[in-house]
C-alpha positions as CSV (number, residue, x, y, z in Angstrom):
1,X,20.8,-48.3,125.8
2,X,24.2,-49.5,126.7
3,X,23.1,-50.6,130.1
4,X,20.5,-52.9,128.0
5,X,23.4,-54.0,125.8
6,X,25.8,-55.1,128.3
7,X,22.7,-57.3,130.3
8,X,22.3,-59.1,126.8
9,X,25.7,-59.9,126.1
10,X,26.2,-61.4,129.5
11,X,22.9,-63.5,129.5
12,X,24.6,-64.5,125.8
13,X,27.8,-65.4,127.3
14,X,26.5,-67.7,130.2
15,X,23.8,-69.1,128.0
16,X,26.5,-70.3,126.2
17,X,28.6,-71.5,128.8
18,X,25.7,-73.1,130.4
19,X,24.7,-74.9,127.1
20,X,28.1,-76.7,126.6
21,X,28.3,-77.7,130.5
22,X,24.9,-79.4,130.5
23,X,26.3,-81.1,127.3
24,X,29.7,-82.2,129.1
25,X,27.1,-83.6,132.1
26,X,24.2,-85.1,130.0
27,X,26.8,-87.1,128.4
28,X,30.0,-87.3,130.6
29,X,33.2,-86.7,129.4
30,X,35.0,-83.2,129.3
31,X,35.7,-82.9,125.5
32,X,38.0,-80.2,124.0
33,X,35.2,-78.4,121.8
34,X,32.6,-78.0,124.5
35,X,35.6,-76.7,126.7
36,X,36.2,-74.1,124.3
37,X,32.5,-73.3,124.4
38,X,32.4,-72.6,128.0
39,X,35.4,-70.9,128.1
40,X,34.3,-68.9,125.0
41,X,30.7,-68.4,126.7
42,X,32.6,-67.0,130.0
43,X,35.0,-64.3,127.9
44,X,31.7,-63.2,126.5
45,X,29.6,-62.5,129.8
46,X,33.6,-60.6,131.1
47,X,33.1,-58.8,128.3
48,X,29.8,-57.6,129.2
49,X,30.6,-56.9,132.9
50,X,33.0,-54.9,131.8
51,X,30.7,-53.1,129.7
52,X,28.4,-52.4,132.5
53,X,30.8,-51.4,135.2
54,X,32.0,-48.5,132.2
55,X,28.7,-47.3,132.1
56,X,27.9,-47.2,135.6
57,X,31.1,-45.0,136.4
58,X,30.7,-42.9,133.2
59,X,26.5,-42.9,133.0
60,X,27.3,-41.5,129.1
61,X,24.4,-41.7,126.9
62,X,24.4,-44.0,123.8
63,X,24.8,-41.0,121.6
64,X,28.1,-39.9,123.6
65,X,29.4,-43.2,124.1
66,X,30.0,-43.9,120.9
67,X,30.8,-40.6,119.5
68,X,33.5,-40.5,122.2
69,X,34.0,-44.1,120.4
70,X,34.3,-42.7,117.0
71,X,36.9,-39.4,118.4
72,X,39.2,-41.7,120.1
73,X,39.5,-43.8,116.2
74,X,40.0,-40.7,114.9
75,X,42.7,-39.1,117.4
76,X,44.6,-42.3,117.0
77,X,48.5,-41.4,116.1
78,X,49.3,-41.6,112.2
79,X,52.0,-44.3,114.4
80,X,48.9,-47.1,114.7
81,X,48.4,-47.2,111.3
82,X,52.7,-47.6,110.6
83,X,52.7,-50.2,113.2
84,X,49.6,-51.9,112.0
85,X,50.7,-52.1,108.1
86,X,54.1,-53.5,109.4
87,X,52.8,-56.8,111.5
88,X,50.7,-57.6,108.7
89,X,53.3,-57.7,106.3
90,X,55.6,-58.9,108.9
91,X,53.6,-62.3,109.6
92,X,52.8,-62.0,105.7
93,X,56.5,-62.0,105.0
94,X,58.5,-63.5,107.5
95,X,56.3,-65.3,109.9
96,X,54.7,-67.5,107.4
97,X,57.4,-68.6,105.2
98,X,60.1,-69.2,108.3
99,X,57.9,-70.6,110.6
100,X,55.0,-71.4,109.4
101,X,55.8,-73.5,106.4
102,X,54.9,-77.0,105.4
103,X,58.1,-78.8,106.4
104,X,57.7,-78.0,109.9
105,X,61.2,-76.3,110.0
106,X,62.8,-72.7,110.1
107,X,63.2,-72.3,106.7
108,X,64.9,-69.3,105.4
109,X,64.5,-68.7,101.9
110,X,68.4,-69.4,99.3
111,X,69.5,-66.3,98.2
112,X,67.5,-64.2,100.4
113,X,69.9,-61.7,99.4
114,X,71.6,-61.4,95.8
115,X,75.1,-61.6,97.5
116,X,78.6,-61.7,95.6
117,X,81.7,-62.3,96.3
118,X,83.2,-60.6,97.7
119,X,80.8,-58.8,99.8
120,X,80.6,-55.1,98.7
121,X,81.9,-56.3,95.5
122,X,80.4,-52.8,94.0
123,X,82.6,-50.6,96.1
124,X,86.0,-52.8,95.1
125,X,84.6,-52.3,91.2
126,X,84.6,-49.0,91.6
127,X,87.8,-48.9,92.9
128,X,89.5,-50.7,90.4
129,X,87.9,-48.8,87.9
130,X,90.0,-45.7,89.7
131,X,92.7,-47.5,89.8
132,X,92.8,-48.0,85.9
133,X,92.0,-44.2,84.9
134,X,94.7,-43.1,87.9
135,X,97.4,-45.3,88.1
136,X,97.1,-47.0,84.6
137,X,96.0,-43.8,83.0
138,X,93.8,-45.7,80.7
139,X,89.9,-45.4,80.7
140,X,88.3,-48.2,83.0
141,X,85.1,-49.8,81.7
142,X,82.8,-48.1,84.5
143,X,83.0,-44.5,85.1
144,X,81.5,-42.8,87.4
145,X,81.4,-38.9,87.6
146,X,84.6,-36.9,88.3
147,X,83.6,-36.4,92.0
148,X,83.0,-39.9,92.9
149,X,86.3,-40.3,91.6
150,X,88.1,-38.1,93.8
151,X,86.2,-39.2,96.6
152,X,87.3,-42.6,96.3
153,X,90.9,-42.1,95.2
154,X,91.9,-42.4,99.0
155,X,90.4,-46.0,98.6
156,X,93.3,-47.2,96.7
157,X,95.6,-47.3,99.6
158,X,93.8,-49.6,101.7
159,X,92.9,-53.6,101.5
160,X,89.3,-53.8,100.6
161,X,87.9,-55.3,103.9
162,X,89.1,-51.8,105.4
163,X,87.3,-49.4,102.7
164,X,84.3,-52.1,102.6
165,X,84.5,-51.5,106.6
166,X,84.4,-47.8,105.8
167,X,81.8,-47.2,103.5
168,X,79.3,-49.6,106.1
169,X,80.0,-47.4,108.9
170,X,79.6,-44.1,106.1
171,X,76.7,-46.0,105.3
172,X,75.0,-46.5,108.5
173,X,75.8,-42.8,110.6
174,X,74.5,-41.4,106.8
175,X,71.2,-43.6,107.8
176,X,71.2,-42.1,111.5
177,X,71.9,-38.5,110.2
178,X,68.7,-38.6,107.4
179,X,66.5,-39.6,110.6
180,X,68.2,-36.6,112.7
181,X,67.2,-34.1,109.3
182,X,64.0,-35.7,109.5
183,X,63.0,-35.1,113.0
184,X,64.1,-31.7,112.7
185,X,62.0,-30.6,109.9
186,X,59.2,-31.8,111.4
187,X,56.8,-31.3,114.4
188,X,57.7,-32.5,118.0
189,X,54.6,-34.5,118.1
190,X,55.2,-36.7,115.3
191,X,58.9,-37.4,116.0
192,X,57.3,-40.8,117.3
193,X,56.2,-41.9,113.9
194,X,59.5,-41.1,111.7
195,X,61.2,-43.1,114.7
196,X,58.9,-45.9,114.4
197,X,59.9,-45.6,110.4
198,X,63.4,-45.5,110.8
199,X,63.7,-48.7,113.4
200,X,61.6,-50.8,111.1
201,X,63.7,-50.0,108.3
202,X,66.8,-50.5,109.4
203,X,66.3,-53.9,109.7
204,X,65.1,-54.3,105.7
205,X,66.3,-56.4,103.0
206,X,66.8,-52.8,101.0
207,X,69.6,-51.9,103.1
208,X,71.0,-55.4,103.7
209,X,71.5,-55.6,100.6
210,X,73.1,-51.8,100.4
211,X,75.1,-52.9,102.5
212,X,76.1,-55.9,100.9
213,X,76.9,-53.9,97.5
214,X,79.1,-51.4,98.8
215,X,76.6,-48.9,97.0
216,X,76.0,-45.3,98.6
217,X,72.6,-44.4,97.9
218,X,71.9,-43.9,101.7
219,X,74.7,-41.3,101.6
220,X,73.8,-39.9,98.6
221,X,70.2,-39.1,99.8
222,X,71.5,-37.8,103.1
223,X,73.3,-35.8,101.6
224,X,70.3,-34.4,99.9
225,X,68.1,-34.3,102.5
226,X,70.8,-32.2,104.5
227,X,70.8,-29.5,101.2
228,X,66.7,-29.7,101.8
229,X,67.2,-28.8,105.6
230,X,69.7,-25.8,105.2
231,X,68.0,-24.0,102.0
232,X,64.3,-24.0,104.5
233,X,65.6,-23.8,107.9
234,X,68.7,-21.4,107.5
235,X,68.7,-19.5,104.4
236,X,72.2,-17.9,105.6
237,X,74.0,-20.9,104.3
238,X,71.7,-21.8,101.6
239,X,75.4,-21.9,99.3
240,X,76.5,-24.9,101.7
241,X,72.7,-26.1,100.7
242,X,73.5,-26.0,96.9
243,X,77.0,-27.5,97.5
244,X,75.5,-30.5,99.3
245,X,73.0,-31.1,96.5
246,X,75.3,-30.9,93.7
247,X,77.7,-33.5,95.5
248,X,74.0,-35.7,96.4
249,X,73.5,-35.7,92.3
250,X,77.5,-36.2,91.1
251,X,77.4,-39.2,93.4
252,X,74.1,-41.0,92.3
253,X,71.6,-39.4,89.8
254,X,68.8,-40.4,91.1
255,X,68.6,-37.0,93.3
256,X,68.4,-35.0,90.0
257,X,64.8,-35.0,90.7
258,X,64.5,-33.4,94.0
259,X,65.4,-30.3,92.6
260,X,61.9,-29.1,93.0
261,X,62.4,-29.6,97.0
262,X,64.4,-25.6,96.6
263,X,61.3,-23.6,96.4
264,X,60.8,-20.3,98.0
265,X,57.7,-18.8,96.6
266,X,55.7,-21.2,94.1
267,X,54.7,-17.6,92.1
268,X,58.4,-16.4,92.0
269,X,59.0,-18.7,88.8
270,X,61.0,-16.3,87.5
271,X,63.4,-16.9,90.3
272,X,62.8,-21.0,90.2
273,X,63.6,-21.5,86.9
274,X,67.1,-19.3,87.5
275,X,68.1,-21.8,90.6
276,X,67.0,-24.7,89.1
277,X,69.1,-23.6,85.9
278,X,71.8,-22.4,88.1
279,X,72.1,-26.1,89.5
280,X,71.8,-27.9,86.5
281,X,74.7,-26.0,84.9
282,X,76.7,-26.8,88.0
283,X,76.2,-30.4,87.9
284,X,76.7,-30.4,83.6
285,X,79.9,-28.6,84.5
286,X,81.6,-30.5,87.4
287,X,81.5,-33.7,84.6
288,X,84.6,-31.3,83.0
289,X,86.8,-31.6,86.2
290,X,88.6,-34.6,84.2
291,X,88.6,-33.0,80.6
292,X,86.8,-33.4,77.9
293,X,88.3,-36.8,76.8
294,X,86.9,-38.2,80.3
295,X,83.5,-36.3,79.7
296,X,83.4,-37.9,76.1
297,X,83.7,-41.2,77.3
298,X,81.6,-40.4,80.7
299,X,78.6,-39.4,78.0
300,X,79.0,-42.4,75.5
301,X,78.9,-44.5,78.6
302,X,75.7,-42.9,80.3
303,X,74.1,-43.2,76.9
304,X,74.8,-46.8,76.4
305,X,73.5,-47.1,80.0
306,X,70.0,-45.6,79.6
307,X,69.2,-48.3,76.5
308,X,70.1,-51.4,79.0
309,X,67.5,-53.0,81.0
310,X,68.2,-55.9,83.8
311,X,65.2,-57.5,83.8
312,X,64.6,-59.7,87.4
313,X,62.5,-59.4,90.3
314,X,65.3,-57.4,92.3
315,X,65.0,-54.2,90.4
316,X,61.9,-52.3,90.9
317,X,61.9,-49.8,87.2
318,X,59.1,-49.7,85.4
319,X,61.0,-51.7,82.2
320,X,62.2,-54.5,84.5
321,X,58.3,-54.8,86.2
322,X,57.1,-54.8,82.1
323,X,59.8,-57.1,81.0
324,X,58.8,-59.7,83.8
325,X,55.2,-59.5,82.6
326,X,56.3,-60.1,79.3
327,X,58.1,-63.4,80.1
328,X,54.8,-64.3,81.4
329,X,52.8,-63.8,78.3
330,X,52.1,-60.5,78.4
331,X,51.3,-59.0,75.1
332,X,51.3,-55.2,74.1
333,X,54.3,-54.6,76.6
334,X,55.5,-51.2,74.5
335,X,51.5,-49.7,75.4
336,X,51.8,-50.8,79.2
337,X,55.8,-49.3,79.6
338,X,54.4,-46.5,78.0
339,X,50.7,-46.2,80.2
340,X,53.3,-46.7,83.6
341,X,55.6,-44.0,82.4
342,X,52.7,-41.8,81.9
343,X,50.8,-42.5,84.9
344,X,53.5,-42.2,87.1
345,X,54.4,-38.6,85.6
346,X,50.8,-37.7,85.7
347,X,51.0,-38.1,89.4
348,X,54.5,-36.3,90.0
349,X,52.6,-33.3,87.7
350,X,49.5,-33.5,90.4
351,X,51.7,-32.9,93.4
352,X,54.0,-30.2,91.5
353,X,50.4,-28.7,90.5
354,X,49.3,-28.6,93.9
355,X,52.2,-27.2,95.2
356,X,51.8,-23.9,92.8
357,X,48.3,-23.9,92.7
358,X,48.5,-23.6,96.8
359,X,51.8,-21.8,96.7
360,X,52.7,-24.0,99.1
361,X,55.4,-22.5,102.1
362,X,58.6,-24.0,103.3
363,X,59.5,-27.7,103.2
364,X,56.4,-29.9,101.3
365,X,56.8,-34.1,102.6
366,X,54.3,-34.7,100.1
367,X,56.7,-33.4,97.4
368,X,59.6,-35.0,98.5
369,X,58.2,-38.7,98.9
370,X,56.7,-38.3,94.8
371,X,59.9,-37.6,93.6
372,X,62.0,-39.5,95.3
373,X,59.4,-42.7,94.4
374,X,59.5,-41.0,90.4
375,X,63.6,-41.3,91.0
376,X,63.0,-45.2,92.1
377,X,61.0,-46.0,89.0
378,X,61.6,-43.9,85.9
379,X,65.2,-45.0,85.5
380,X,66.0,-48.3,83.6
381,X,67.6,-50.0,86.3
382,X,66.7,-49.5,89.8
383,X,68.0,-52.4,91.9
384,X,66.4,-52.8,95.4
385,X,69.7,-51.7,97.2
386,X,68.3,-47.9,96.7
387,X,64.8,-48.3,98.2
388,X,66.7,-47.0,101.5
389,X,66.4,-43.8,100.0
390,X,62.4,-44.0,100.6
391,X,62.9,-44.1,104.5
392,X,63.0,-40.3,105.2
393,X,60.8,-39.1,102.9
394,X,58.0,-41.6,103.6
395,X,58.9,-40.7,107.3
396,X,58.1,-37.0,106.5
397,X,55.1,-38.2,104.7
398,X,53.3,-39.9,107.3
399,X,54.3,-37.5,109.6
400,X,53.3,-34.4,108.0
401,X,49.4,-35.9,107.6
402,X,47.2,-33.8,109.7
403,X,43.6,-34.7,108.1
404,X,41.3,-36.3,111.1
405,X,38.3,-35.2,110.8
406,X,34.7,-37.1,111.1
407,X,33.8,-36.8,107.4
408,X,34.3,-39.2,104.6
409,X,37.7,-37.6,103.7
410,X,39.1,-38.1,107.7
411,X,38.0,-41.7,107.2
412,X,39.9,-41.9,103.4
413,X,42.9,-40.3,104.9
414,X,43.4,-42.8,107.9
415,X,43.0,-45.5,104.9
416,X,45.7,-44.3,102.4
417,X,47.7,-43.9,105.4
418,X,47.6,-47.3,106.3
419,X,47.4,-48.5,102.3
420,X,50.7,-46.8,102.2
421,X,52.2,-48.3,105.5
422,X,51.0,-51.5,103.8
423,X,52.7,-51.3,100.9
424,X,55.6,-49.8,102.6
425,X,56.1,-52.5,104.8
426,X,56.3,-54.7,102.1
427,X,59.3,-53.6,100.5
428,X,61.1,-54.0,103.5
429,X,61.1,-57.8,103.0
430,X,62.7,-59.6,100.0
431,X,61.0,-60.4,97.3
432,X,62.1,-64.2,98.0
433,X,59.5,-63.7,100.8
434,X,56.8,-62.6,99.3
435,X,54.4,-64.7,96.8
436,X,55.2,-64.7,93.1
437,X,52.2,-62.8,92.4
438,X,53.7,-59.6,95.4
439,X,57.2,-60.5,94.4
440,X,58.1,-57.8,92.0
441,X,58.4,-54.0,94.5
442,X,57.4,-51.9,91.8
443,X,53.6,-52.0,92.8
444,X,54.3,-51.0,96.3
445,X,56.2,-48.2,95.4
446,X,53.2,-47.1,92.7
447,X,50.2,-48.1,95.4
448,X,52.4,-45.6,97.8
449,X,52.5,-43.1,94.9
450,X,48.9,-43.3,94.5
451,X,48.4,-42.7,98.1
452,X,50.5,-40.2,98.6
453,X,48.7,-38.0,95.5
454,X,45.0,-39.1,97.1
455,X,46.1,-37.3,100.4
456,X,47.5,-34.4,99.0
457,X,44.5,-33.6,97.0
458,X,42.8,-33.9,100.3
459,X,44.4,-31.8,102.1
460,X,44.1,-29.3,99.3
461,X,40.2,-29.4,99.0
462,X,40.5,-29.1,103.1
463,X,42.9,-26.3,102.9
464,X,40.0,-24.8,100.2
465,X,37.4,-25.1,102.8
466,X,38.7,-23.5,105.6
């Protein structure tokens, strides 16, 4: 059968060429199209050679040829499918509008970055702010946590182009040490793909523009990730675990969520409940360490906080994506806000579900990357400086996906997976980029989401079967 096939598509191929080079003679002159043809004719008929040569050395049967076809697809790396989502959005996103554009110039887009002055302009507000409640012993307009403020008293002695130096070079070993914790709590043959991850995002707009800030969210989530690590992996030090944690939520509160990450046994809620209570008390009572004037003031503050939305394309919450919609006509925007919320919670209840319902063991990516996404979105303001907090667990994600089977749900796994590299690779380019349509990030993270729940009930009805 394949022997047959190959014989056509070379008779095809020099048919063609043959066609186009009695054109070029009947009528003289070597013009571009019918050069194309020839040379197009030519590729064909290689292609066919080829095609015979592999089944005279191999002799496989139709049948095995392309089921040997149809393994290889399936036995490709969950790495492919990274790659692959990446260069689309890559000449999507970059290629395009630099290069490609209609005034035939490199044109890079103004403000590709929401930059102040000065750079890092976050970090030096949040050291005046200590410098007000320290020095001036009065109580600054932004307050952060009691811990972030000890951390950064040491700030106040230096210029602010040498703690702005600091916290970049915090910043970027916190970045290399997530992708260390990564690799390790995962399997040596899918190191490839959380490395893959990790190089394509350094280079993105999110943690440019981290780095821009000031802001810490890289070390924040390091330093949760490190917590994840030691309570599955060495249950000896599992205090050092909680300690890490607790310090992850004082410095950004977006971590608050991965709580569910310290799980033992899914059936032991008894036991649960007490850590997770445990923590939470923690955390309520290190916002004392300054007194309860400070703590007063901390809580008037966060509840002022959690009413204000900054509505603009560089914050990915679910208020700012409904508030844009509005300013575009939309009506009903309290139903839609509310329909997100739900949705969104519906699917961090799915993977929480699945987790007990399985009782699953040890360290769950699958868990992780919901969360962390619910942490991106369910706050009111989410600027994109902390989607560099996505680049572990969607690492761990990808890497943890084992489903390859020849059945419909092999081939629905290898297409979330590369939905979800899709969409990933997409918020690693500004929204400046991308069309006005793509510009806003919240989709991505919710079409990730969405993936992410789709696999996991997968791999539950395929845990089920076996």
């Amino acid at each position: 059968m394949i022997k047959k096939i190959s014989f056509i598509i070379i008779a095809l191929g020099a048919l063609i060429a043959l066609v186009f080079l009695f054109s070029i003679i009947m009528e003289g002159g070597f013009h571009p199209s019918r050069i194309l043809g020839i040379e197009i004719g030519i590729l064909i008929a290689l292609f066919g050679t080829a095609l015979s040569i592999f089944q005279s050395r191999r002799k496989p049967s139709a049948v095995s040829f392309w089921s040997t076809l149809r393994d290889k697809f399936f036995e490709l790396p969950t790495v492919v499918w990274i790659a692959l989502g990446f260069l689309v959005n890559y000449v999507l996103y970059f290629i395009a509008p630099v290069f490609l554009n209609s005034t035939l110039h490199i044109q890079y887009p103004d403000k590709y970055i929401a930059d102040a002055t000065p750079i890092g302009i976050d970090l030096q507000l949040n050291v005046e702010a200590i410098r007000t409640l320290f020095v001036q012993n009065r109580i600054p307009s932004i307050l952060n946590p009691p811990i972030v403020n000890f951390l950064l008293v040491p700030f106040l002695t230096l210029d602010h182009a040498t703690g702005y130096t600091i916290i970049t070079f915090a910043t970027l070993v916190s970045y290399a040490l997530l992708i260390i914790f990564a690799i390790l709590m995962s399997k040596r043959e899918n190191h490839h793909s959380i490395l893959l991850v990790a190089a394509i995002t350094i280079f993105s707009y999110g943690l440019q523009f981290e780095l821009e800030r000031g802001q810490f969210y890289t070390i924040s989530m390091m330093l949760s990730l490190a917590a994840i690590y030691i309570f599955h992996k060495h249950r000896d030090f599992r205090f050092f675990a909680y300690l890490l944690f607790c310090l992850s939520i004082q410095m950004k509160y977006y971590p608050a969520l991965l709580v569910f990450m310290f799980v033992d046994d899914w059936r032991d809620w008894k036991g649960n409940l007490k850590r997770f209570l445990a923590l939470g008390l923690a955390n309520f009572l290190l916002l004392f360490l300054q007194g309860i004037g400070y703590f007063n003031a901390f809580f008037h503050q966060l509840g002022t906080k959690s009413d204000f939305s900054e509505v603009w394309k560089g914050n990915h919450a679910i208020q700012s994506f409904v508030g844009l919609l509005s300013s575009s006509g939309l009506k009903q925007a309290g139903l839609v806000t509310t329909l997100l919320y739900a949705y969104v919670l519906i699917c961090l209840a799915v993977v929480l579900v699945g987790a007990y319902w399985r009782n699953t063991k040890g360290f769950n990516a699958d868990l992780l990357l919901a969360f962390t996404i619910g942490a991106l979105v369910l706050p009111p303001v989410s600027h994109d400086y902390t989607l560099p907090m996505l680049t572990a667990p969607f690492a761990l994600f990808l890497a943890s996906q084992s489903l390859r089977d020849h059945s419909w749900k092999g081939i629905m796994a290898i297409l979330l997976m590369f939905i979800a590299s899709l969409a990933y690779s997409a918020t690693l380019f500004s929204f400046k980029y991308r069309p006005s349509a793509l510009s806003d990030t919240f989709p991505f993270l919710v079409i990730i989401l969405t993936a992410a729940v789709l696999l996991n009930i997968l791999k539950g009805r395929q845990a089920e079967a076996q």
